[in-house]
C-alpha positions as CSV (number, residue, x, y, z in Angstrom):
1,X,14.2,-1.2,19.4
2,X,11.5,-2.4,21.9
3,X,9.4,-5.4,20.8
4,X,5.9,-6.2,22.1
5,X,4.3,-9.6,22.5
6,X,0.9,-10.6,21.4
7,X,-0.7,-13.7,22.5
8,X,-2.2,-14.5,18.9
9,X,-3.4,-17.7,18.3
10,X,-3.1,-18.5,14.5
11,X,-5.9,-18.4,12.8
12,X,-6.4,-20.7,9.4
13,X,-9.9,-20.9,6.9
14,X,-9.3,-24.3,6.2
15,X,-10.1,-24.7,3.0
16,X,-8.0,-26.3,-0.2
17,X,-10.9,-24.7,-2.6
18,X,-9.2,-22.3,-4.9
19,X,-10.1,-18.6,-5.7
20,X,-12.9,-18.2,-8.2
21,X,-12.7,-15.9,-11.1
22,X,-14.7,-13.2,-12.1
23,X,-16.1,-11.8,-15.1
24,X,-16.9,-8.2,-13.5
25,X,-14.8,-5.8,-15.7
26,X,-16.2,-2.8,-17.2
27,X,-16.0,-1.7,-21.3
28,X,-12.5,-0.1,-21.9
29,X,-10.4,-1.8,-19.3
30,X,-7.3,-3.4,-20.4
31,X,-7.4,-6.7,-19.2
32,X,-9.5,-9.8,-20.1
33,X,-10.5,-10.8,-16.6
34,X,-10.1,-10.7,-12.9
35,X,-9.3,-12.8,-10.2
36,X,-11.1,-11.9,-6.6
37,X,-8.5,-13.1,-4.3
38,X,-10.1,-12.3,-1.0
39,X,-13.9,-13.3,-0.4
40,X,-14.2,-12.0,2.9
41,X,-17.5,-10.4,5.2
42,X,-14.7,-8.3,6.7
43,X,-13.5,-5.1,4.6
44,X,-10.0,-6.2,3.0
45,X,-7.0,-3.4,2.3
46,X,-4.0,-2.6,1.4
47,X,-2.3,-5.8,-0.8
48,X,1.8,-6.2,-0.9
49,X,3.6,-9.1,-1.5
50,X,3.2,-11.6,-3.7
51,X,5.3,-12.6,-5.9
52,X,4.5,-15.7,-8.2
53,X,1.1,-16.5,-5.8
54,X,2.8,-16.7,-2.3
55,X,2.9,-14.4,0.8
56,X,0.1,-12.0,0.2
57,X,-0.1,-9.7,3.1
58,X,-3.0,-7.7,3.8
59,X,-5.1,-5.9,6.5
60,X,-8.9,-6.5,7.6
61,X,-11.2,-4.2,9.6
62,X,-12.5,-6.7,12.7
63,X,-16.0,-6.1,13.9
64,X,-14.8,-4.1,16.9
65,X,-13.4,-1.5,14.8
66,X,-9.5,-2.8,15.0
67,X,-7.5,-3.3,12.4
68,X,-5.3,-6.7,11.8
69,X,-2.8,-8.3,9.5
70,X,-3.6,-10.8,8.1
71,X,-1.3,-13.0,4.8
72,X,-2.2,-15.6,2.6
73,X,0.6,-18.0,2.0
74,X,-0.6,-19.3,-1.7
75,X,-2.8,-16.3,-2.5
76,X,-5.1,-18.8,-5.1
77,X,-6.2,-20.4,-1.7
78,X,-8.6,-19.8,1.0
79,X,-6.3,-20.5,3.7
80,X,-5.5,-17.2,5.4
81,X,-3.2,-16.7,8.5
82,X,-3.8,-13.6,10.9
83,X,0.0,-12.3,12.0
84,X,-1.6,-9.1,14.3
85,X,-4.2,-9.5,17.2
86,X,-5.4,-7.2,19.6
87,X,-7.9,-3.8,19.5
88,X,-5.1,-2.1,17.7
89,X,-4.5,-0.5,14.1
90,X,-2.1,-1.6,12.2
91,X,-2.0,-0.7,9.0
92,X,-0.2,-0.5,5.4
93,X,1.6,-4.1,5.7
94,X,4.7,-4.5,3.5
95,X,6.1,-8.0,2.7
96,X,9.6,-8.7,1.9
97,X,10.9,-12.0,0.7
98,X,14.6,-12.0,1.4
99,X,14.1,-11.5,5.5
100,X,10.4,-12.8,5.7
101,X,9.7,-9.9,7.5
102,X,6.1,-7.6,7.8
103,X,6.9,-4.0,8.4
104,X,3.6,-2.1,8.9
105,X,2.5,1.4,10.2
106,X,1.2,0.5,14.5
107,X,-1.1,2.9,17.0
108,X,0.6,3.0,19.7
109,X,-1.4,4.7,22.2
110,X,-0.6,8.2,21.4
111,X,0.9,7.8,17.5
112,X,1.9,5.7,15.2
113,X,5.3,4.1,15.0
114,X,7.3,1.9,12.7
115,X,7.5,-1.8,13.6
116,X,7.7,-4.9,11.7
117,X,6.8,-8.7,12.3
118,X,8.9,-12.0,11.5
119,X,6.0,-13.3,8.7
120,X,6.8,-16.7,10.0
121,X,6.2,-16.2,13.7
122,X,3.6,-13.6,14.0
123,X,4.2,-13.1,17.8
124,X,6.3,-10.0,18.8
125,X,6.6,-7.0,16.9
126,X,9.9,-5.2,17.2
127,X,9.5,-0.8,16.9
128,X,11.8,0.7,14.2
129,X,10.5,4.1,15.1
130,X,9.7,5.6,18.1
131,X,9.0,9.2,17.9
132,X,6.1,11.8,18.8
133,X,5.5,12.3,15.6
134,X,3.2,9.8,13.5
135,X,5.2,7.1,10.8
136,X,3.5,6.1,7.9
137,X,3.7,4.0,4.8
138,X,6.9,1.8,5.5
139,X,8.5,-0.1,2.8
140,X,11.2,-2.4,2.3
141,X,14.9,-2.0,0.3
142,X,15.4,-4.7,-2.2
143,X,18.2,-6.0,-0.3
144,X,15.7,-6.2,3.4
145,X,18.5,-4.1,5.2
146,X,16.5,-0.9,5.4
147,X,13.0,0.8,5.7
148,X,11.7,4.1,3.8
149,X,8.4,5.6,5.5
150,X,7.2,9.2,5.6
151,X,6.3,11.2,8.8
152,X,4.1,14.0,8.7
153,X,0.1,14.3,8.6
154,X,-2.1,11.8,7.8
155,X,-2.0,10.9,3.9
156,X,-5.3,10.7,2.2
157,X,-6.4,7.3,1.6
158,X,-9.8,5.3,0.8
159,X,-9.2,4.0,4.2
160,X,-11.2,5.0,7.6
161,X,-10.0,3.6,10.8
162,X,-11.1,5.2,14.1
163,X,-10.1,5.1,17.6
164,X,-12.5,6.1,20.0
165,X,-10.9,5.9,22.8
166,X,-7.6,7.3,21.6
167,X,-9.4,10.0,19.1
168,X,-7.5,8.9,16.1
169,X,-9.0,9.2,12.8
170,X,-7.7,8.4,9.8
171,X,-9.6,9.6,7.1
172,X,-7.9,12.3,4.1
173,X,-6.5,14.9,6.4
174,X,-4.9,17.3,3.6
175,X,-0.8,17.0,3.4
176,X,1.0,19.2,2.2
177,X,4.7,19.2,3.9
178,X,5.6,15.5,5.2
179,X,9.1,14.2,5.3
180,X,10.5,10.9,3.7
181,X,13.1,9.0,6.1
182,X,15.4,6.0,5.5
183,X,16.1,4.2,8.0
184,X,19.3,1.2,8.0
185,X,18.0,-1.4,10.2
186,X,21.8,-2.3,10.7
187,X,23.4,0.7,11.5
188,X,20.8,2.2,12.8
189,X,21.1,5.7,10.8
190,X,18.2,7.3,10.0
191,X,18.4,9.9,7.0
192,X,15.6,12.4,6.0
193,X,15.6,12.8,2.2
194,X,13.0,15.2,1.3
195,X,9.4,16.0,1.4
196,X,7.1,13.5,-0.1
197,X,4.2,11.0,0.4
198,X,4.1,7.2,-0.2
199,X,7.5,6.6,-0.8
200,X,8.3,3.4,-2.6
201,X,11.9,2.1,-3.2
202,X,12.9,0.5,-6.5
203,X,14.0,-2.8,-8.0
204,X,17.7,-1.5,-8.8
205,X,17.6,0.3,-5.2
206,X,18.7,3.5,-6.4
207,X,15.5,5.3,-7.0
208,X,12.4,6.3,-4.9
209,X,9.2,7.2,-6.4
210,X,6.7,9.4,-3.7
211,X,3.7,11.7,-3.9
212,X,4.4,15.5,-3.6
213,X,1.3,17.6,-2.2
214,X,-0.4,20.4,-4.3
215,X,-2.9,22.4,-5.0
216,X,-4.5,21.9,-8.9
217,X,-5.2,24.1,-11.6
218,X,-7.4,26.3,-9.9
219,X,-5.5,26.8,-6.7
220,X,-8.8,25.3,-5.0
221,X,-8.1,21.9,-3.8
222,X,-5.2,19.6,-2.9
223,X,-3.9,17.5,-5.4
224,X,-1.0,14.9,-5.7
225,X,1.6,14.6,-8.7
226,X,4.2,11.7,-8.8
227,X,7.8,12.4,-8.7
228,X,11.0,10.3,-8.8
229,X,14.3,11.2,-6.9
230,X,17.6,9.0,-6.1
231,X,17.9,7.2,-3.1
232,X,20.0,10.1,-1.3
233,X,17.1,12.6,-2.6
234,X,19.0,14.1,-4.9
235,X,18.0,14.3,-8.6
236,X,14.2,14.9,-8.2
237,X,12.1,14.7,-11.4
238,X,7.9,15.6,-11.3
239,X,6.1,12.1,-13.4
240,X,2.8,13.5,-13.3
241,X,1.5,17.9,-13.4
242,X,-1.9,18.6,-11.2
243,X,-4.1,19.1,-14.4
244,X,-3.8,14.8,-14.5
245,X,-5.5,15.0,-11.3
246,X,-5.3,13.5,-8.3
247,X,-2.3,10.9,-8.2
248,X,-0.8,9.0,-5.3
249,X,0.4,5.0,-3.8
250,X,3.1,4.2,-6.4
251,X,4.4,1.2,-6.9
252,X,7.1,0.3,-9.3
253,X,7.0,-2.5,-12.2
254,X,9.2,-5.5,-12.0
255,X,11.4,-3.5,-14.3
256,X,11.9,-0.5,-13.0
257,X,10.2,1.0,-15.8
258,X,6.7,2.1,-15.2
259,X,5.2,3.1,-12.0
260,X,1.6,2.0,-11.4
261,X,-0.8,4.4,-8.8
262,X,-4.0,5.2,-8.7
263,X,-5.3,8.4,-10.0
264,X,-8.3,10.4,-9.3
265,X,-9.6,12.4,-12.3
266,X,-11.4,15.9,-11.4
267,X,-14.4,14.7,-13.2
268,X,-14.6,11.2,-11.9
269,X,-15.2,10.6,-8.3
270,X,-13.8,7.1,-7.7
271,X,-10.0,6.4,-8.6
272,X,-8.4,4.3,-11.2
273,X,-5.5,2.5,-11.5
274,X,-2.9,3.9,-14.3
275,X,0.7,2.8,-15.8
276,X,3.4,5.1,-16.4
277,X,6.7,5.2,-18.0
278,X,9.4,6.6,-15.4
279,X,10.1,9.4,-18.0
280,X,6.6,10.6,-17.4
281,X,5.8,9.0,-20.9
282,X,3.1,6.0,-21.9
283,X,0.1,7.3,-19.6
284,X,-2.4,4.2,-19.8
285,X,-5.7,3.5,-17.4
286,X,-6.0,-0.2,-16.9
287,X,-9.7,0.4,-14.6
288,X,-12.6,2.6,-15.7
289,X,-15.3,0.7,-13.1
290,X,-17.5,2.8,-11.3
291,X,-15.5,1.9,-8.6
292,X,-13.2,2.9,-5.9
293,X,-10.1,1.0,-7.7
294,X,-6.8,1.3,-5.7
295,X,-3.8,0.7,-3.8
296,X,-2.2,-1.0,-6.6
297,X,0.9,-3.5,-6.3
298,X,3.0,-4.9,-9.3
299,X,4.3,-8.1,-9.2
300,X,7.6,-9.9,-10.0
301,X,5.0,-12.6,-12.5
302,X,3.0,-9.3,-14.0
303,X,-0.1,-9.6,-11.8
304,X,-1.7,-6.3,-10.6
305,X,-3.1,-6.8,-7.4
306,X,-5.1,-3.9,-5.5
307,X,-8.2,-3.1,-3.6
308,X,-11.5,-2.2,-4.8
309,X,-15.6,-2.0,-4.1
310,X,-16.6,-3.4,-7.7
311,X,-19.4,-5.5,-7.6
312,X,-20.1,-4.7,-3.6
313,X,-21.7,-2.4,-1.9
314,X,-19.8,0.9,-1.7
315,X,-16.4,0.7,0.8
316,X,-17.1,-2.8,1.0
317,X,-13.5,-3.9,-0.2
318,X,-11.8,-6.9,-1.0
319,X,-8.5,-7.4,-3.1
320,X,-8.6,-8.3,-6.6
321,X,-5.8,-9.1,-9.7
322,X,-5.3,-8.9,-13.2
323,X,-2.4,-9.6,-15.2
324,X,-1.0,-7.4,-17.2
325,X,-0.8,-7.3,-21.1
326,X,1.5,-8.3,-23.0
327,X,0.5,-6.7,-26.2
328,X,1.0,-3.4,-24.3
């Protein structure tokens, strides 16, 4: 594994103000308010981490069209460090708490690669993939040892980054066949385990929830369905059918379960976020704003962070939370 230096200086808002709350939900959602967590002039994506209000990572669109890390060390807090630098994009940041680690998806010239970031340093990014073929969507095993991430075509996502000069776009290419990999940052084995999109690693370690590609009821457009499988691949069992609609970025529940995704219905243009039981059981839609609502994250204190437009201009996003229900 290579590792590549950035001369970052660290950069802090410097303010001890806490986040304010917001009463901007819409009829029929299932929560009693939310928190806007990121107040930013720059568009905000892609929340993971955390747990109990500390190490929230994140990505922000710069004004020159490059994409950064960025992580908030109490998330209730303006103070905001930026881990990436550079005219690069890096993208889909994953957080995990028992090696401080960053893993994230990283243009490198030609495609994009695997690498991951000490969250404490933020200077040199060390390459856990390097292939010709583009890496996406890394995330972490409970235990920090290894990396999941699927290769393949782009997956569709709210998302838009463009390099000129490399004449990379990332912007809902369909996908129908791309692979899931596992890779053990000790031994250094790398397994494929299937076909699948947005694969996410559970509590327990054992299973793997991921997207599967397919066309919907009327064999006219793509469509995603959730699925669950074991951590070799074996044992795969379909969540979600096409005629839900447009379903993809699981997460799992502290638990291990429910899953929580966002879901795009065939007669609604913007996406929701949903709940479901792992047995496929227990649909229920949390958002109904007419608003791009996504990316969702679950935390270990039953927060739901994820990304939306609500009360902005449209694709101007920031990160938001809500905590869950308890008379669910």
């Amino acid at each position: 594994m290579k590792k590549i230096f950035y001369f970052l200086p660290i950069i802090f808002i410097l303010s001890s103000c806490a986040t304010k709350v917001y009463q901007l939900t819409s009829e029929g959602e299932y929560f009693d308010a939310l928190t806007k967590i990121t107040e930013s002039e720059k568009p905000i994506f892609y929340p993971n981490g955390g747990d109990f209000g500390d190490n929230l990572v994140f990505v922000a669109k710069e004004d020159d069209g490059a994409y950064n890390i960025y992580m908030k060390e109490k998330v209730l807090y303006k103070a905001i460090i930026q881990k990436t630098g550079g005219q690069n994009i890096n993208l889909s940041p994953t957080y995990c708490a028992v090696n401080s680690r960053i893993a994230f998806q990283y243009f490198d010239k030609t495609n994009y690669d695997i690498y991951y970031i000490e969250a404490g340093k933020g200077k040199a990014i060390t390459q856990v993939t390097n292939t010709d073929e583009d890496e996406y969507n890394p995330s972490w095993s409970p235990d920090g040892n290894s990396l999941i991430f699927e290769k393949g075509s782009t997956p569709r996502t709210y998302i838009q980054a463009t390099k000129r000069a490399s004449k990379v776009e990332y912007k809902g290419v369909s996908v129908s066949k791309n692979q899931v990999w596992l890779k053990d940052l000790k031994s250094k084995e790398l397994k494929m385990l299937g076909i699948g999109s947005f694969p996410k690693i559970s509590p327990d370690g054992k299973s793997i929830a991921f997207v599967k590609y397919d066309l919907d009821k009327n064999k006219s457009k793509e469509t995603g369905t959730l699925w669950i499988m074991t951590i070799d691949g074996d044992s795969q069992k379909q969540i979600t059918n096409v005629n839900l609609g447009y379903a993809t970025s699981p997460n799992w529940s502290p638990d291990g379960k429910n899953i929580i995704f966002q879901l795009t219905k065939k007669n609604k243009e913007d996406s929701d976020i949903y709940v479901i039981d792992v047995n496929g059981e227990n649909l229920k839609q949390y958002t109904v704003n007419k608003s791009n609502d996504f990316a969702p994250i679950w935390t270990a204190d039953d927060f739901i962070y994820f990304c939306s437009d609500r009360g902005a201009k449209a694709n101007e996003y920031q990160i938001w939370r809500f905590k869950i229900k308890q008379n669910k």
